[in-house]
C-alpha positions in Angstrom: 2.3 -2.6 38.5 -0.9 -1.2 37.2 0.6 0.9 33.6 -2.8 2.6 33.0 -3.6 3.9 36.0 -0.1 5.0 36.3 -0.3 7.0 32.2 -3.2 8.7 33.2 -2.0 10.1 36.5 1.1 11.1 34.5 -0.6 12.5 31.5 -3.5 14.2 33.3 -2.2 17.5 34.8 -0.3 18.0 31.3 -3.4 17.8 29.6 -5.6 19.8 31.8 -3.0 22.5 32.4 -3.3 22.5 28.1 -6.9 22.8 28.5 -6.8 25.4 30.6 -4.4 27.9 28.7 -6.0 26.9 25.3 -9.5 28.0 26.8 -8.2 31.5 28.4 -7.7 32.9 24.6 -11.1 35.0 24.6 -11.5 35.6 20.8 -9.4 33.2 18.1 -9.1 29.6 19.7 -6.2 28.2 17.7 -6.3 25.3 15.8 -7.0 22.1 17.9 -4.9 20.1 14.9 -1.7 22.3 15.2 -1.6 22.8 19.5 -1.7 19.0 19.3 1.4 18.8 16.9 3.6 21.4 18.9 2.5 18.9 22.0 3.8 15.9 19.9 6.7 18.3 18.6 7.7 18.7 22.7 7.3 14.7 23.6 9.7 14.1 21.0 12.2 16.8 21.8 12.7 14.8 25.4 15.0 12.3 24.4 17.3 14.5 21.8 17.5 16.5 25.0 18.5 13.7 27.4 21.1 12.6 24.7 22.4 16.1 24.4 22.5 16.6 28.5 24.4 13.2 29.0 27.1 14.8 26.3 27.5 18.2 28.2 27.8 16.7 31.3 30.7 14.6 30.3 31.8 18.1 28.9 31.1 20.0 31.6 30.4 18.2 34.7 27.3 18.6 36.8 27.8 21.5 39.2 24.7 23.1 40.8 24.8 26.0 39.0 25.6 24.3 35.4 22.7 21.3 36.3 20.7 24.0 37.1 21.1 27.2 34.6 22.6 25.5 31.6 22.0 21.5 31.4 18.4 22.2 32.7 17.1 25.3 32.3 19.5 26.7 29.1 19.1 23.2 27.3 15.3 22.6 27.5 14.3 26.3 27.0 16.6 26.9 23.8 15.3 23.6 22.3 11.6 24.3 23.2 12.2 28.2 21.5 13.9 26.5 18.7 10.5 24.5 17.5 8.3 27.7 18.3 11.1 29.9 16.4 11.1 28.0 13.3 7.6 26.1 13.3 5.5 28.8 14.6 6.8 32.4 15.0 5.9 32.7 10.9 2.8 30.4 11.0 -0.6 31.7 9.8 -2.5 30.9 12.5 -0.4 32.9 14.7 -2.4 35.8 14.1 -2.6 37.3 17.8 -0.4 37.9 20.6 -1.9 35.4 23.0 -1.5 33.0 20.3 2.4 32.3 21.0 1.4 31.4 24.7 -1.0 28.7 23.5 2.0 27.2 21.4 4.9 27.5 23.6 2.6 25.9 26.5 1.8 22.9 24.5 5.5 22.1 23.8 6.3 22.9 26.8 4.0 20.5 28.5 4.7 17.8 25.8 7.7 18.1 26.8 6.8 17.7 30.7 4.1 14.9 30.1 6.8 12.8 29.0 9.3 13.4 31.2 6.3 12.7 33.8 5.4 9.4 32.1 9.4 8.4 32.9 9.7 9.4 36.1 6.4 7.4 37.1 7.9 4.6 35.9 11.4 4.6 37.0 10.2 5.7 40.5 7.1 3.2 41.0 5.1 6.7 41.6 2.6 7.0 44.2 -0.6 9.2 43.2 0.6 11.9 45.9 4.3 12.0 44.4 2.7 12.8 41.0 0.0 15.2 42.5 3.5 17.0 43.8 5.3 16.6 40.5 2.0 18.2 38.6 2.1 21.1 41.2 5.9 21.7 40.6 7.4 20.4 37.3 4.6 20.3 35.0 2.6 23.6 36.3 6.6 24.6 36.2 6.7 23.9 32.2 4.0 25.5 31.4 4.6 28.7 33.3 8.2 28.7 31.4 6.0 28.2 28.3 3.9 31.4 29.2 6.6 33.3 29.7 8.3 32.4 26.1 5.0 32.7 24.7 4.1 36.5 25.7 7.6 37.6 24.9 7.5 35.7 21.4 3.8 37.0 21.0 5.4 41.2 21.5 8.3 40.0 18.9 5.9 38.5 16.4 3.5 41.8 16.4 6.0 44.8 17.7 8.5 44.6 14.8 10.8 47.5 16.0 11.4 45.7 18.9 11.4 42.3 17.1 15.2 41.0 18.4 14.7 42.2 22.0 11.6 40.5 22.8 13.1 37.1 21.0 15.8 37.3 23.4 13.3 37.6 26.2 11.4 35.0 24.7 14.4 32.7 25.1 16.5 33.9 28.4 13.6 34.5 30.7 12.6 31.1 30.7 16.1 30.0 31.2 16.3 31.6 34.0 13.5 30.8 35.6 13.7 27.5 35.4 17.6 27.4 36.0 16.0 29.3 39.4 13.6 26.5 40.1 16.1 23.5 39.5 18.4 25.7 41.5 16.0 25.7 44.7 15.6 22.0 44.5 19.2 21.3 44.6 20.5 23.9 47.4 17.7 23.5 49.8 17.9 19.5 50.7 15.4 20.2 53.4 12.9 22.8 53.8 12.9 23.8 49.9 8.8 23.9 50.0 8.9 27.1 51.9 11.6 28.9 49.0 9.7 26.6 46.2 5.9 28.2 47.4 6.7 32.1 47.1 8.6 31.2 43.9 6.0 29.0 42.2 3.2 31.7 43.9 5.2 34.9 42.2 5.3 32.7 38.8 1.6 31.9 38.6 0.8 35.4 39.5 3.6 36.8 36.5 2.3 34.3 34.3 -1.5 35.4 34.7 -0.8 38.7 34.4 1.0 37.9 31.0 -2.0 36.0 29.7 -4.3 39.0 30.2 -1.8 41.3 29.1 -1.0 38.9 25.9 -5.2 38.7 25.3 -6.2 42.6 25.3 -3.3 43.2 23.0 -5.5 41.5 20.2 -6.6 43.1 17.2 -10.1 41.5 17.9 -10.2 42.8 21.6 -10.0 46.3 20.0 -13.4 45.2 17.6 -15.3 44.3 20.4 -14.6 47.2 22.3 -15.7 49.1 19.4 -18.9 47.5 19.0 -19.8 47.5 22.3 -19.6 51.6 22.3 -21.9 51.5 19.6 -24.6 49.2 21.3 -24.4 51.6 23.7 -24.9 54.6 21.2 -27.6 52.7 19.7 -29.3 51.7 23.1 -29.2 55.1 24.8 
């Protein structure tokens, strides 16, 4: 077994997916030290995470809708909000709404890189079977990420509506990824044709979000404002 070629193939669509959220933030990139540590913060949270899963299942058992809802999607989610809750929501840099979907996509996709890294190994990978799980897990994360992002972004800078939209941040992710484990386990054959609208409406959501989350900053309104007086200046 080759290991590097095998790391990078695992590692790769985390890190461009990171790239490619981190670059969408038109006016304040955040700081390349502290997306890096919430990406550490979210490789590290796997294995508290397995541990914890393990426990519930002996609990609880494994039932489709538990696996799916609650030992998946309730226990990642809720651990991933947790860091972003308590690390970031109060953080400095966190200065515009787009900011919390930079952060909760970099734990979220330390958090899948790993889990990527594992599954290459225990499963001998091919390339194509970790092209599929980058199109489906990982992009998966980081959608969830998105989603807990925006909705933490509104809580951080709408305070009269501060609890709502930190339960948003933390259920809608839940659910949708209790939804996408939920899919995988039902439909044995023929899931791809359930899994493409789902991942198609959650790319489009998500996308929407990250425009949404960037024309609600304080520096999108500056520019806006200087533009009109180029224009009073030019005409």
């Amino acid at each position: 077994m080759h290991i590097m070629p095998i790391v990078l193939a695992a590692v790769a669509p985390g890190l461009a997916l990171l790239s490619y959220f981190y670059l969408k933030d038109r006016y304040a990139p955040e700081p390349i030290h502290l997306v890096i540590r919430m990406f550490v913060f979210g490789v590290l949270l796997v294995y508290p995470t397995m541990v914890l899963q393990q426990a519930l299942i002996q609990e609880f058992g494994e039932g489709t809708l538990v696996s799916s809802f609650f030992l998946s999607g309730g226990v990642e989610e809720f651990l991933k909000w947790l860091i972003l809750y308590h690390i970031i929501l109060r953080h400095e840099a966190f200065d515009e709404p787009y900011d919390g979907i930079v952060y909760a996509v970099a734990v979220s996709l330390g958090f899948a890189t790993l889990e990527n890294i594992i599954y290459a190994f225990l499963n001998a990978s091919s390339f194509s079977a970790l092209l599929m799980r980058a199109l489906l897990p990982v992009s998966g994360h980081a959608l969830f990420g998105v989603m807990m992002g925006y909705y933490m972004g509104k809580a951080k800078f709408s305070p009269n509506h501060r609890y709502r939209y930190l339960w948003f941040s933390m259920l809608l992710p839940m659910l949708w990824h209790g939804g996408f484990d939920y899919i995988l386990l039902v439909f044995k054959t023929g899931w791809v044709w359930v899994m493409l609208p789902f991942m198609a409406l959650l790319w489009i959501r998500s996308l929407w979000r990250v425009n949404r989350a960037n024309s609600y900053s304080p520096l999108h309104t500056v520019t806006v404002d200087e533009k009109i007086k180029m224009n009073e200046i030019g005409s």
